[in-house]
Residue, then its C-alpha position, 0 to 999 in steps of 0.5 A: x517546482x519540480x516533479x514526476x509527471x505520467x505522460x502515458x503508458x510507458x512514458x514518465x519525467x522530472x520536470x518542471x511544473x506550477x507549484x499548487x495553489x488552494x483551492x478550497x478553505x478545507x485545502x493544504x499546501x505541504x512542501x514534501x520532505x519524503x515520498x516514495x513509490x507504490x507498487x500501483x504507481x508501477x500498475x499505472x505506469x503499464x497503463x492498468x489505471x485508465x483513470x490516472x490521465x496523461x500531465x498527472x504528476x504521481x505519487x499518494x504517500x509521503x510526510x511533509x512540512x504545511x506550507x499554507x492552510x485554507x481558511x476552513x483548516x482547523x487541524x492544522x497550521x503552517x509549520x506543523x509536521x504532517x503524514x498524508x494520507x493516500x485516502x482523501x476524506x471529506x468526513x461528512x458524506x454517507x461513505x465517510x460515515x461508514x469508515x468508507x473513506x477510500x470511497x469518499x464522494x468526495x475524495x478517495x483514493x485521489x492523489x496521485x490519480x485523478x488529481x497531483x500527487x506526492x512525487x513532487x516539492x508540493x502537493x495540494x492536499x484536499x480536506x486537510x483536516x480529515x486527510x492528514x494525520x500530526x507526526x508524534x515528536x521523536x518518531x523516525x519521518x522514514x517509517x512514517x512514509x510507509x504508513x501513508x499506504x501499504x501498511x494500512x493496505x496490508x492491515x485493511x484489506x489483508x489482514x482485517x477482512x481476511x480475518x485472521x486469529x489465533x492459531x491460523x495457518x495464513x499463505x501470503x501470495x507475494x512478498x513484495x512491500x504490501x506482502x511484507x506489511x501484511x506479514x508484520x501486521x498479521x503477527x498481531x493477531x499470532x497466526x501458528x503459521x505465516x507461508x510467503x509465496x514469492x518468485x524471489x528467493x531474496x523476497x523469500x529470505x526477507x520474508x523469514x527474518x520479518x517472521x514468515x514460518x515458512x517460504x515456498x518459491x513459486x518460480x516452478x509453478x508447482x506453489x499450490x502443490x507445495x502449500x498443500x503438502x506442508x498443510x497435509x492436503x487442507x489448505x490455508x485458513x486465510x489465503x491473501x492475494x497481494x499481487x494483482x495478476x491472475x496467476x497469483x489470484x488462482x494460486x489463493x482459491x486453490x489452497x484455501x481450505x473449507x470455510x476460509x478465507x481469501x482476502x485480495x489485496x493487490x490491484x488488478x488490472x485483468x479479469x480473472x477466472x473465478x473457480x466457482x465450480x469448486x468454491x460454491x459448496x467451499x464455505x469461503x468468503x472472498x473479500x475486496x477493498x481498497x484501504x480506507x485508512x481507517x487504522x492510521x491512528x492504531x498503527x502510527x501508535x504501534x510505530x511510535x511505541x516501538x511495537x511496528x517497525x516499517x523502516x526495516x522494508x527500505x532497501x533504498x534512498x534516493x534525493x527526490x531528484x533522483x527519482x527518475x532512477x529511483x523508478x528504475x530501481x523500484x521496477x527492476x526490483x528483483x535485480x535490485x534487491x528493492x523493497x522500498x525506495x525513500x525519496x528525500x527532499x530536505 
């Protein structure tokens, strides 16, 4: 088969590769029929996750057709449609217990990572049972792929540990997908006001008509200043990091206001200053994680019903052996106008 193979730093190509085989009873072989490309792919790419080695095929989103099940699937059969979950869950170990999935002793964020990913024709899926979700008749595949990760990222570890309700006023560091499906998904709970901070004025303009109340560009530098004039000097409630850079991170513990929030979504792959001479006596609270999955179900229903409707942050579509473009696209995103790729291989 085919696939997009990380061969270190800077160094990628479509090639050919053995197909997978299971290896485990609780195993599944989906054939892909579409995947994309995440924001971490392009962290990996610059060499900022040590643990993705070289020969690693990418890539932990995507819908596909089960091709093979192991003799301990119970969920599944061959023929089913099937969502994969960028979270691998063993379901039975202490973290899968909590809802920690993402930390899963077992599993976790693994594909795409410290084993194959969905950037290929087939993919190994540990623990099919737990780690694959059944696609509801009649619901568009596309929008589907971007509930395998940045949806529930953006809900999870933005929205959710931000805490966000009623009436709050919520600043939004990037507007990229994972920024994007945190404005969509923070509107359930009716903030009074949504600021997107972006570089991009297109970002910023995409930003408004998914709902944003108000943009700032940061390209000046003078972001922070600029928030704090449009909140008369108070600062966010909750301030959410959704990029992964120092700059960005700095920017949200600078315009939270007292007894708010910050909820870091994005990956970072450099240390960062933290203002504690400042936030010590704040009332803030500082979240982390990586997304466990734990709202899959809630949000593939909001899509089904029509409520959530992820389709509208693909720019572009490529044919999965096209993906070496693709990437190009993805990476030069600004000048592209790229939210998200769709890779298709039907």
């Amino acid at each position: 088969m085919k696939a997009l193979v990380y061969h270190g730093p800077g160094k990628r190509a479509w090639e050919e590769t053995p197909k997978p085989v299971l290896k485990a009873e609780t195993d599944a072989i989906v054939r892909i029929t579409k995947t994309t490309i995440c924001g971490t792919d392009l962290h990996i790419m610059k060499g900022d996750v040590p643990t993705v080695t070289p020969d690693r095929i990418l890539g932990h989103e995507g819908i596909g057709v089960v091709a093979e099940v192991g003799k301990a699937v119970s969920n599944f059969h061959a023929g089913a449609r099937v969502l994969i979950s960028c979270i691998t869950s063993c379901g039975k170990c202490d973290y899968c217990k909590k809802g920690l999935y993402s930390h899963c002793e077992h599993g976790g964020w693994v594909l795409g990572n410290t084993i194959n990913g969905t950037q290929a024709e087939y993919v190994r899926i540990p623990f099919a049972d737990t780690s694959l979700y059944h696609i509801p008749d009649r619901t568009d595949g596309e929008a589907l792929v971007m509930l395998s990760d940045i949806f529930p990222t953006g809900f999870e570890c933005g929205v959710l540990n931000g805490q966000v309700k009623p009436g709050d006023t919520v600043a939004i560091v990037g507007a990229g997908p994972i920024g994007l499906a945190t404005l969509l998904t923070a509107q359930f709970y009716s903030p009074s006001e949504i600021i997107m901070i972006d570089l991009d004025e297109n970002r910023l303009a995409v930003s408004q008509k998914f709902g944003a109340t108000k943009v700032v560009n940061s390209s000046d530098g003078k972001a922070v200043e600029k928030v704090m004039a449009l909140t008369k000097n108070k600062g966010v409630d909750v301030a959410i990091e959704a990029v992964g850079i120092p700059a960005t991170f700095d920017i949200c513990q600078t315009i939270v206001t007292a007894g708010g929030h910050i909820a870091n979504v994005g990956v970072h792959g450099k240390s960062v200053e933290l203002r504690l001479e400042k936030l010590w006596a704040h009332n803030i609270t500082l979240t982390t994680r990586l997304v466990d999955t734990v709202t899959t179900p809630l949000l593939l229903k909001t899509v089904a019903s029509g409520r959530l409707q992820p389709k509208q942050l693909i720019t572009h579509r490529f044919r999965l052996s096209e993906i070496m473009k693709a990437y190009d696209t993805f990476g030069n995103a600004a000048q592209e106008r790229a939210l998200k790729v769709i890779l298709v291989n039907e």
